[in-house]
C-alpha positions in Angstrom: -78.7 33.9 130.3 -80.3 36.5 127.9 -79.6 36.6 124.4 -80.6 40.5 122.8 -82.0 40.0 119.5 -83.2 42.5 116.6 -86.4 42.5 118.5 -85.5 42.5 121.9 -83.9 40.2 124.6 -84.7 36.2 124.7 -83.9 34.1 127.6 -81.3 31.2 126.0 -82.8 27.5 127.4 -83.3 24.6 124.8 -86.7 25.5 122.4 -85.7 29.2 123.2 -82.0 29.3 122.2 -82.6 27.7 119.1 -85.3 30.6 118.0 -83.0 33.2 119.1 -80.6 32.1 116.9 -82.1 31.3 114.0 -84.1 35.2 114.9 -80.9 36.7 114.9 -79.9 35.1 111.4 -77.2 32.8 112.9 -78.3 30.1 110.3 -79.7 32.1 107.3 -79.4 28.6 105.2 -81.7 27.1 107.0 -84.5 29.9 106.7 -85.9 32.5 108.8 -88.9 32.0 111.1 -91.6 33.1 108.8 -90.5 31.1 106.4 -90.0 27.9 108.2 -91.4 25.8 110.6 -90.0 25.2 113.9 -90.0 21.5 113.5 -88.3 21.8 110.2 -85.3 24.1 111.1 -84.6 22.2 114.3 -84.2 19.1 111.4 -82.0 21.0 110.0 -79.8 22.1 112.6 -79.2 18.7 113.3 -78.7 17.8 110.3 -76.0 20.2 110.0 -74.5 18.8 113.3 -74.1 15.6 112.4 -72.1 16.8 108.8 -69.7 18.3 111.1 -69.6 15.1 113.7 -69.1 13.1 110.6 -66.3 15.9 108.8 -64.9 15.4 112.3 -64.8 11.7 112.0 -63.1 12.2 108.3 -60.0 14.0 109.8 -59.6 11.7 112.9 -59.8 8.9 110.8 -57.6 8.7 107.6 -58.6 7.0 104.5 -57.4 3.2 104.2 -53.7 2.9 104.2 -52.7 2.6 100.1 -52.1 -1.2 98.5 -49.1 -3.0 99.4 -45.7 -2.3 96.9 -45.9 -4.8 94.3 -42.6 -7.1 94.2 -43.4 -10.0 92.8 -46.6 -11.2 90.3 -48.7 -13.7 91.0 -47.4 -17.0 91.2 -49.8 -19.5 89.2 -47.6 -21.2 86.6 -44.1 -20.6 85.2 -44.3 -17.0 84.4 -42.1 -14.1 84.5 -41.9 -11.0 83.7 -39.4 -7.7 82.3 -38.8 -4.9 83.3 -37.0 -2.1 81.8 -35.7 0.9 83.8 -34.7 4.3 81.2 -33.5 7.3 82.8 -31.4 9.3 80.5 -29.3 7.6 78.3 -30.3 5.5 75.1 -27.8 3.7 74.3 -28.5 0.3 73.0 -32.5 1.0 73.5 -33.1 0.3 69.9 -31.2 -2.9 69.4 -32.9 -3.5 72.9 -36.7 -3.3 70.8 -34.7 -4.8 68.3 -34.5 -8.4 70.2 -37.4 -7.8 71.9 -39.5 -7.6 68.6 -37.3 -10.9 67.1 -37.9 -13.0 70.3 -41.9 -12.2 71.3 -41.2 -10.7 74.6 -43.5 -8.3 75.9 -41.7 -5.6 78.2 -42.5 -2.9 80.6 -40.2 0.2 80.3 -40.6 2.4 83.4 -38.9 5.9 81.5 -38.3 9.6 83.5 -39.9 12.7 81.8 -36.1 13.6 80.8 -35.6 10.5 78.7 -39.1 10.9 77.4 -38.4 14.6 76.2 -35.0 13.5 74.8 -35.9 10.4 73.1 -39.4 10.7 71.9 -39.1 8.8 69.2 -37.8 5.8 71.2 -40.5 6.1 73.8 -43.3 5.8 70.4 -41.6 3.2 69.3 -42.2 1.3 72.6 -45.9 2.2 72.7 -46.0 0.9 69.6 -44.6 -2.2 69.1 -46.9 -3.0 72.3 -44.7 -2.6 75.4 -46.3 -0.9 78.4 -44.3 2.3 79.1 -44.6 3.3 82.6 -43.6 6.2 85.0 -40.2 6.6 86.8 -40.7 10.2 88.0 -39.7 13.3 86.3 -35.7 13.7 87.1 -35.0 10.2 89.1 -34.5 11.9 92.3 -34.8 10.2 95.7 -38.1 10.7 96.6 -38.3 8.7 99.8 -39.2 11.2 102.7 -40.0 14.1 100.1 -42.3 16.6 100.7 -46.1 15.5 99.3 -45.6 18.9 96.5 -42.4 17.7 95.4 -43.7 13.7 94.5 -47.1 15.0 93.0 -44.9 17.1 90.6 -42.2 14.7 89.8 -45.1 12.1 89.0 -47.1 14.6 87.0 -44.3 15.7 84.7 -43.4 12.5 83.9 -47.0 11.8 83.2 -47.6 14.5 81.0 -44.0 13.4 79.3 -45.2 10.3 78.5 -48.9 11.0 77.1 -47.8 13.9 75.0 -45.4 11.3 73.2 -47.3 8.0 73.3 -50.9 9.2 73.6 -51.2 6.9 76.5 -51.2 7.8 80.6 -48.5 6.1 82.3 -50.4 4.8 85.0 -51.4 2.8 86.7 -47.4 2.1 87.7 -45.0 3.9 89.1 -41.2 2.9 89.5 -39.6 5.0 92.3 -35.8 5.7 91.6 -33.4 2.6 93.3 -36.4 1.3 94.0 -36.7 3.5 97.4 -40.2 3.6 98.7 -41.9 4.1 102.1 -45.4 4.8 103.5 -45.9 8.1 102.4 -44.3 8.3 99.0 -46.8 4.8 98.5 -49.4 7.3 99.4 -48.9 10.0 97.5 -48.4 8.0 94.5 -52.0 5.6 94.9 -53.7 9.3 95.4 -52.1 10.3 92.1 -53.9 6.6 90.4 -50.5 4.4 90.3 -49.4 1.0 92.3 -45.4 1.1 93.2 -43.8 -1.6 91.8 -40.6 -2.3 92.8 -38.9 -5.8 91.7 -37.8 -9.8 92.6 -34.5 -10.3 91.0 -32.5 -8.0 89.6 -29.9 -8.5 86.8 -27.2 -6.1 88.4 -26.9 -5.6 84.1 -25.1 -2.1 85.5 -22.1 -3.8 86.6 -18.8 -3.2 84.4 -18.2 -7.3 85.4 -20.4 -9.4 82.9 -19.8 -12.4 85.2 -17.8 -13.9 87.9 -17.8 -16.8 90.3 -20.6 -15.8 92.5 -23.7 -15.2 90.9 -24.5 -11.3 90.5 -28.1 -11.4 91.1 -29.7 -10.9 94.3 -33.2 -12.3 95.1 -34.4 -15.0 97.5 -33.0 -18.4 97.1 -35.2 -20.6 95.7 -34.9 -24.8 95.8 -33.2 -25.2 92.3 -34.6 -27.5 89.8 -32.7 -30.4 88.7 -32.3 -29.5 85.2 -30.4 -26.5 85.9 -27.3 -28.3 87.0 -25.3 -27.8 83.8 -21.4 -28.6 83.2 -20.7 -24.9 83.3 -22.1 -24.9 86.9 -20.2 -27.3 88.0 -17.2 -25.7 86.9 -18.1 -22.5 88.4 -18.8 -24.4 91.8 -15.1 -25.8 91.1 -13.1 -22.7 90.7 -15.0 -21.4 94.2 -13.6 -24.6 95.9 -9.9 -23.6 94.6 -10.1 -26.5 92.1 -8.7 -27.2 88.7 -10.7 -28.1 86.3 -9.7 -31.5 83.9 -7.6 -30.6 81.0 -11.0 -31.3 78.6 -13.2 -29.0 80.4 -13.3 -25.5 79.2 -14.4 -22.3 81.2 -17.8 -21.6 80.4 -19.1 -18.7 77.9 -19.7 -15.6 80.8 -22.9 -15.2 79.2 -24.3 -18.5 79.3 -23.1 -18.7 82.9 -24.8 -15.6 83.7 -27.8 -16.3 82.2 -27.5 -19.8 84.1 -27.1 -18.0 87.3 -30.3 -15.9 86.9 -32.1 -18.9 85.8 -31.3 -20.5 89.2 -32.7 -17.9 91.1 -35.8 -17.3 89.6 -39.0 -18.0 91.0 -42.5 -18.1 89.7 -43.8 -14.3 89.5 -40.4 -12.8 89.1 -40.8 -9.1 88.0 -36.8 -8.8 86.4 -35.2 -5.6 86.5 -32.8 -4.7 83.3 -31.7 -1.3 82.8 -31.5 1.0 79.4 -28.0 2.0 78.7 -25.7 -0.5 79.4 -23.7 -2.9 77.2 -24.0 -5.7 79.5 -27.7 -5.8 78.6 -27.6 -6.0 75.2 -25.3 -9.1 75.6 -27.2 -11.1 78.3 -30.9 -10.5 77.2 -31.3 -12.9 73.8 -29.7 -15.7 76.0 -31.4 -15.1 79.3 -34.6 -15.6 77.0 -33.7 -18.7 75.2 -32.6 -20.4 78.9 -35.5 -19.2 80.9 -38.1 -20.2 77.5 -35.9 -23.9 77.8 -36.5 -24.0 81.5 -40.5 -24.0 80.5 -40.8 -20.1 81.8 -43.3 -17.6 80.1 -42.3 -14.1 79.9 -45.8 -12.2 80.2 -46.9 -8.3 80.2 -46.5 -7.1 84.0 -50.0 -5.7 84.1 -50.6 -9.5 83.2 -48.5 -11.0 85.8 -49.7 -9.1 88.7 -53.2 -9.1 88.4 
């Protein structure tokens, strides 16, 4: 097979091939003939053939799958930690800070761009009074199954939200909305710098029912310690079973017996989920705190408790 050249035909075999095209200019990068040794440009054509082997390799071979979602903290000791979830509405977020600040308990607010752009002043105050303030998308839209474009902006806006407020990046967190997560939104969002976190036991603080018979919370059972059996247990276990209580027993404060209920659920590590703008949560978080401190619990940062 003949090869025609600037100077003629060249017959293609191995040693000749190669000087026909590197005659013809086929590889000006790698010099031309005068220039070069023969020796030294057939280094470098291999060279360059095994960048494309290994740019080959790249493609067939993704990078390692992103870390797991994060539900749950580590589980050395009694600790716990909060979590705050703020999409658009403030109301009770400052008497929120305002028991967090009385009792010592650090939180994590996960806040959209919208609440950030609405409340900036609130979303300061967070950073300030040393809560970590984290990123729950731009608008709180579904973003399981979205397109790559759509989760890199949602994340981003928020982002920017967030740091033009506080001063501070929200990562490395991210808090899908409901909580909604699968492999390629977890992929997306670890290429972007953040860890999904999702949570262990939620407070169901949303509900328009404080409390009721069955507890409201819904995590794993765990084996209940003994202390937790309290008379206001008993009598909720009682009105399940259809039975009366004595005449000197008194239904229990809802409060108390929902704080009671969470308590029995809650296992070492538990990230909580509470919500921003909800009255239920402004009623149940300064007694959740005093029953889970009395049960010997620790309520920690969650860049703390999952590390």
């Amino acid at each position: 097979m003949k090869y025609r050249g600037a100077d003629g035909p060249h017959l293609i075999g191995f040693g000749g091939g190669l000087k026909a095209l590197f005659s013809a200019g086929l590889f000006p990068s790698l010099g031309k003939p005068h220039r070069l040794r023969y020796k030294t440009r057939v280094q470098r054509l291999f060279l360059f053939l095994l960048a494309l082997v290994a740019a080959g390799c790249a493609t067939v071979f993704p990078p390692a799958d992103a870390p797991a979602t994060i539900n749950r903290g580590h589980w050395r000791g009694r600790e716990v930690m909060f979590t705050f979830d703020a999409r658009e509405s403030d109301f009770g977020a400052a008497q929120l800070l305002d028991q967090l600040r009385f009792y010592r308990v650090p939180a994590a607010f996960f806040v959209t761009g919208q609440f950030v752009e609405q409340h900036p002043d609130l979303t300061r105050r967070m950073a300030a009074e040393g809560h970590e303030v984290y990123n729950h998308s731009y608008s709180n839209p579904l973003l399981r199954h979205a397109p790559e474009a759509r989760i890199i902006e949602q994340l981003r806006r928020a982002d920017a939200a967030i740091v033009r407020a506080t001063g501070r990046t929200s990562k490395p967190f991210f808090r899908p909305a409901y909580g909604e997560v699968d492999e390629h939104l977890r992929r997306v969002a670890f290429r972007e710098g953040y860890r999904v976190v999702r949570w262990t036991l939620n407070t169901d603080d949303w509900r328009q029912e404080l409390a009721g018979p069955a507890p409201l919370v819904a995590a794993p059972v765990t084996t209940p310690n003994p202390r937790d059996t309290t008379q206001n247990f008993d009598w909720t276990e009682k009105q399940k079973l259809g039975q009366p209580p004595a005449q000197d027993e008194k239904p229990p404060d809802p409060v108390h017996l929902y704080a009671t209920n969470v308590v029995q659920r809650l296992p070492s590590g538990a990230i909580v989920l509470f919500h921003v703008g909800y009255t239920n949560t402004l009623q149940i978080l300064g007694p959740l705190i005093k029953v889970i401190r009395g049960h010997d619990y620790t309520i920690v940062p969650l860049r703390d408790g999952v590390q």
